[in-house]
C-alpha positions in Angstrom: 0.0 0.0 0.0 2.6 2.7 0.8 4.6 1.6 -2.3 1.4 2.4 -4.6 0.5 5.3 -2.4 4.4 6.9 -3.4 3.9 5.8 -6.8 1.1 7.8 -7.4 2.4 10.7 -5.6 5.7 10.5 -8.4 3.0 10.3 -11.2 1.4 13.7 -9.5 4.6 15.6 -9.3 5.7 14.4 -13.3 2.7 15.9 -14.3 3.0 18.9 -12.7 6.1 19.4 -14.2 5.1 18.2 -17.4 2.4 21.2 -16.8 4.9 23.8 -15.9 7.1 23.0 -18.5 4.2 23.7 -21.0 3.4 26.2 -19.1 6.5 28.3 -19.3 7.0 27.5 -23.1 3.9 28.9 -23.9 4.4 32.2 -22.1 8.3 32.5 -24.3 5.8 32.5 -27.7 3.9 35.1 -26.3 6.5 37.4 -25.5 8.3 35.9 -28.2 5.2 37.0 -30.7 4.7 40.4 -29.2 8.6 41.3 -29.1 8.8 40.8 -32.6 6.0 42.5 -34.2 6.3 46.0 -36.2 5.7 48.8 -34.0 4.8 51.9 -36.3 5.3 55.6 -35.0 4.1 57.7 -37.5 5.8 60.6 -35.1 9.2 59.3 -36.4 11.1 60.4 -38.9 10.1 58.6 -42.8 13.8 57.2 -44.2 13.8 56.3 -47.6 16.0 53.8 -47.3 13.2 51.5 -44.5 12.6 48.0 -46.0 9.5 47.9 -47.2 7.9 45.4 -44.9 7.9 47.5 -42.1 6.3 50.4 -44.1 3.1 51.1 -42.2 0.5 51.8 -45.3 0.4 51.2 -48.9 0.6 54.0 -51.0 -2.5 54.9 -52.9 -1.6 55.8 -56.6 -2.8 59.3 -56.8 -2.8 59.2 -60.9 -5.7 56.7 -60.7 -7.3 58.1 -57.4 -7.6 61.4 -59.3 -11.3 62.6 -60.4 -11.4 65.8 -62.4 -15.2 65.7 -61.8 -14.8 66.3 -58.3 -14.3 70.2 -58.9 -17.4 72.2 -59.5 -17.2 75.2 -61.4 -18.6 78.3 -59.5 -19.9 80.3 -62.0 -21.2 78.9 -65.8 -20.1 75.0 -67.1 -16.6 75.8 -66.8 -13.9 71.6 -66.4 -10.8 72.1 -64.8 -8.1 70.3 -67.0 -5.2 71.3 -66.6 -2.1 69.5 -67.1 1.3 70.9 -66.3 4.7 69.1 -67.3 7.0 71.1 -64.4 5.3 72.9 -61.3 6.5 74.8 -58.4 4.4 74.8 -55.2 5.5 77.9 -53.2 4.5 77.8 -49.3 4.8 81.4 -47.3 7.1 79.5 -45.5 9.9 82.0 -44.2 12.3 80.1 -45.2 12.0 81.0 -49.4 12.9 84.7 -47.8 16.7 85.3 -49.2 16.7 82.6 -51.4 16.5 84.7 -54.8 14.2 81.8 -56.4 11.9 83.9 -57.6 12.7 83.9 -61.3 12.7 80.0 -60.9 9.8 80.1 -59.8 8.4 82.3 -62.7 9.8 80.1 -65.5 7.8 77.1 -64.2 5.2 76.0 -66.5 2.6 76.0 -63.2 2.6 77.9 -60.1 1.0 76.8 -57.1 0.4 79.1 -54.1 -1.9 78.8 -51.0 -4.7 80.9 -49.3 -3.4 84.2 -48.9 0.3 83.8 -49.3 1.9 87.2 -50.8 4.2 87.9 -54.0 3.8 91.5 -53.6 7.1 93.2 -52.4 8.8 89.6 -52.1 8.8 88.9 -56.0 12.9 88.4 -56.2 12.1 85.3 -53.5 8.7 84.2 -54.3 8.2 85.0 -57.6 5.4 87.1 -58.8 3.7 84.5 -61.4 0.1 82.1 -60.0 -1.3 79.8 -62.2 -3.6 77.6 -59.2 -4.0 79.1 -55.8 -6.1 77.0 -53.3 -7.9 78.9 -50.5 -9.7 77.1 -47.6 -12.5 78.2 -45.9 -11.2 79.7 -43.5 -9.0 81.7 -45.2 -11.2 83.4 -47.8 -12.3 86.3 -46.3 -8.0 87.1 -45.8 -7.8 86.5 -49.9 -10.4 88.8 -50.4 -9.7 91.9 -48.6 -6.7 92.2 -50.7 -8.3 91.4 -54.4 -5.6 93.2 -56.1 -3.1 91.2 -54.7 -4.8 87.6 -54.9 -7.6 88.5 -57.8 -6.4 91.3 -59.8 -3.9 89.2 -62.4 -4.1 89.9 -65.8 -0.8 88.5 -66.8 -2.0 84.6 -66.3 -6.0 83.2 -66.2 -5.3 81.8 -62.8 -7.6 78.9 -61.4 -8.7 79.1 -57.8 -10.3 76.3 -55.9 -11.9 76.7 -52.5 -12.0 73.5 -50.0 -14.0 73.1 -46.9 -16.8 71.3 -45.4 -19.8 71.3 -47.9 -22.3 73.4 -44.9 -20.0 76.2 -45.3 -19.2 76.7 -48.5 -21.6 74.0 -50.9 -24.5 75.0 -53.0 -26.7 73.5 -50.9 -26.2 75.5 -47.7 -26.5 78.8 -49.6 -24.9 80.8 -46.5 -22.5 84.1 -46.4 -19.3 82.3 -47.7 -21.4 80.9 -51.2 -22.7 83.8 -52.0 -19.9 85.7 -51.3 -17.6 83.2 -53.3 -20.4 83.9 -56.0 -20.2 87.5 -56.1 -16.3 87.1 -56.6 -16.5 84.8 -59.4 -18.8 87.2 -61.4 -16.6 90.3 -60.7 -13.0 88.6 -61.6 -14.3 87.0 -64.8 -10.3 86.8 -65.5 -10.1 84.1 -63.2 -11.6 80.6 -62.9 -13.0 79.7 -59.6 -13.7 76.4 -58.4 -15.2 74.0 -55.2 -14.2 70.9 -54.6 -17.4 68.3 -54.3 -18.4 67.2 -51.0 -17.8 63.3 -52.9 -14.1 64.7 -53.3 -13.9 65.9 -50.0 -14.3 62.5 -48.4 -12.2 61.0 -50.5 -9.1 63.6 -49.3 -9.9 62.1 -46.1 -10.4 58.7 -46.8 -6.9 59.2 -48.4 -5.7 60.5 -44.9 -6.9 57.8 -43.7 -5.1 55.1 -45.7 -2.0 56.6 -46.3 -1.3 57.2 -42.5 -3.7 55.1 -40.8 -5.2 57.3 -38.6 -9.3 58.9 -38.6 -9.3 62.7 -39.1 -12.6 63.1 -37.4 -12.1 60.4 -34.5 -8.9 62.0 -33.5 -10.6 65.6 -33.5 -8.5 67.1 -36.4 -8.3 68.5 -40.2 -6.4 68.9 -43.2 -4.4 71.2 -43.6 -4.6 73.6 -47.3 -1.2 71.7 -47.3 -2.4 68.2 -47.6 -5.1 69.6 -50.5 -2.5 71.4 -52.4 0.0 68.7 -52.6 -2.5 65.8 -54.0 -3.9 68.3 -56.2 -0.8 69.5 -57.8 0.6 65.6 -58.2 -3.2 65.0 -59.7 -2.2 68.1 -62.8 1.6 68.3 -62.2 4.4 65.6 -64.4 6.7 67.0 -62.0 7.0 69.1 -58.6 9.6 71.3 -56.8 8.3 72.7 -53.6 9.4 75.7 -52.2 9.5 76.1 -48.5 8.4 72.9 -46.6 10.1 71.9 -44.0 10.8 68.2 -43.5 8.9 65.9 -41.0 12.2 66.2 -38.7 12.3 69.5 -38.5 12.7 71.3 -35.2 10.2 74.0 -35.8 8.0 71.4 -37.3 4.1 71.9 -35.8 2.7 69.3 -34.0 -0.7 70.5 -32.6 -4.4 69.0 -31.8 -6.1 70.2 -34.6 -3.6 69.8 -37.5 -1.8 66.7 -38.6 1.7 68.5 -40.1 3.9 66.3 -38.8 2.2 63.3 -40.0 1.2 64.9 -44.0 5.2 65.5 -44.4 5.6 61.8 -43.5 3.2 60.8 -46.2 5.2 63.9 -48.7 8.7 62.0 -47.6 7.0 59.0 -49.0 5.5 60.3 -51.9 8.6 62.3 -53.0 10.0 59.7 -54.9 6.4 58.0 -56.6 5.6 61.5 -58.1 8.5 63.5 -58.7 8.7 65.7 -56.1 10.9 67.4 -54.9 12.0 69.8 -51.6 14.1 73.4 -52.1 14.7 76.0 -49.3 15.2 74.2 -46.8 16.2 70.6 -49.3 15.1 66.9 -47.9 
């Protein structure tokens, strides 16, 4: 009896051993599995030369995204179809001050400029030539105080294209901004102006979305005339030199709670090479 009785108290221990043993293998994977999975931080600097499995988010090829449709003419049946082979998209960055690229920037086939950004008294660094200026919303009312800086153009037939949510400025909504937008487009007849569709508008943030994996509207924030710009100049544009934008890394760079910066001039980094773009005062 007490020989069976220690015989099943060595079958007890084995297994509890046996169990242990499993036990402890088991938690190894686990840490194993969780030490070795891609951690993203979009807050870190893009390198180009990153393997491209541990790239975050595919790219969305913005030559197929691209709808021409999605940009309503203001005024009459006007299409916006423009094509450029060579553009330059000049910031009011700061940093173009002193850099004499201003009659660079003039020979460029296509000009890009955004919301109220000046050439006026800064034409030797700026340049003095706009063939697409994009305004947002909120930054209309800026534009339009000064029409013979931003409107009055008779040089060039300049295109300008207003974003923001479709209650401010859409045709349905009919409020202060739409009617003032109207009254524009009817007095500068010179000019062509432009809203991009609500359809289009969700799509810019569906883009966001995919190409940094993060929700504009859970996370409380909004494009910036930036983000806008820079897709719609690689839709029209062969090839892009931008003018003040500062890299992702960049110790000035803005980081706040309602606009993404940081983050955009990740995705830019990225699509730097896919689009032919490319970064001037300060270069990256």
């Amino acid at each position: 009896m007490r020989l069976r009785f220690v015989d099943k108290q060595w079958q007890q221990g084995q297994r509890m051993v046996i169990y242990g043993a499993v036990f402890l293998i088991m938690m190894l994977l686990i840490l194993y599995s969780s030490n070795s999975s891609v951690s993203v931080d979009l807050n870190r600097p893009f390198r180009a030369s990153e393997p491209q499995k541990h790239r975050p988010f595919k790219n969305t090829n913005l030559k197929v995204w691209a709808h021409r449709d999605g940009y309503l003419p203001v005024h009459g049946n006007k299409t916006l179809n423009l094509h450029c082979a060579r553009c330059a998209l000049v910031t009011s960055s700061s940093h173009v001050l002193g850099s004499g690229a201003g009659p660079e920037i003039d020979r460029t086939e296509c000009v890009f400029r955004m919301n109220d950004a000046p050439t006026s008294g800064f034409d030797y660094d700026v340049g003095n030539r706009t063939s697409v200026r994009i305004v947002a919303h909120s930054s209309i009312f800026r534009v339009l105080r000064k029409p013979s800086e931003f409107l009055n153009q008779s040089q060039s037939k300049p295109i300008v294209i207003f974003w923001g949510p479709s209650s401010k400025i859409g045709r349905e909504a009919k409020g202060t901004l739409y009617r003032l937008i109207q009254r524009v487009s009817l007095t500068y007849r010179n000019l062509s102006f432009f809203l991009i569709s609500p359809g289009k508008m969700l799509k810019f943030d569906s883009l966001f979305q995919k190409e940094t994996g993060r929700d504009r509207k859970k996370s409380q924030s909004w494009l910036s005339t930036g983000w806008f710009t820079m897709v719609i100049a690689i839709e029209m544009c062969d090839n892009i030199k931008v003018y003040g934008m500062v890299p992702p890394n960049h110790c000035g760079g803005r980081r706040g709670s309602h606009h993404r910066f940081i983050t955009e001039k990740q995705v830019f980094a990225r699509w730097a090479k896919l689009y032919n773009i490319s970064y001037s005062h300060p270069s990256w």
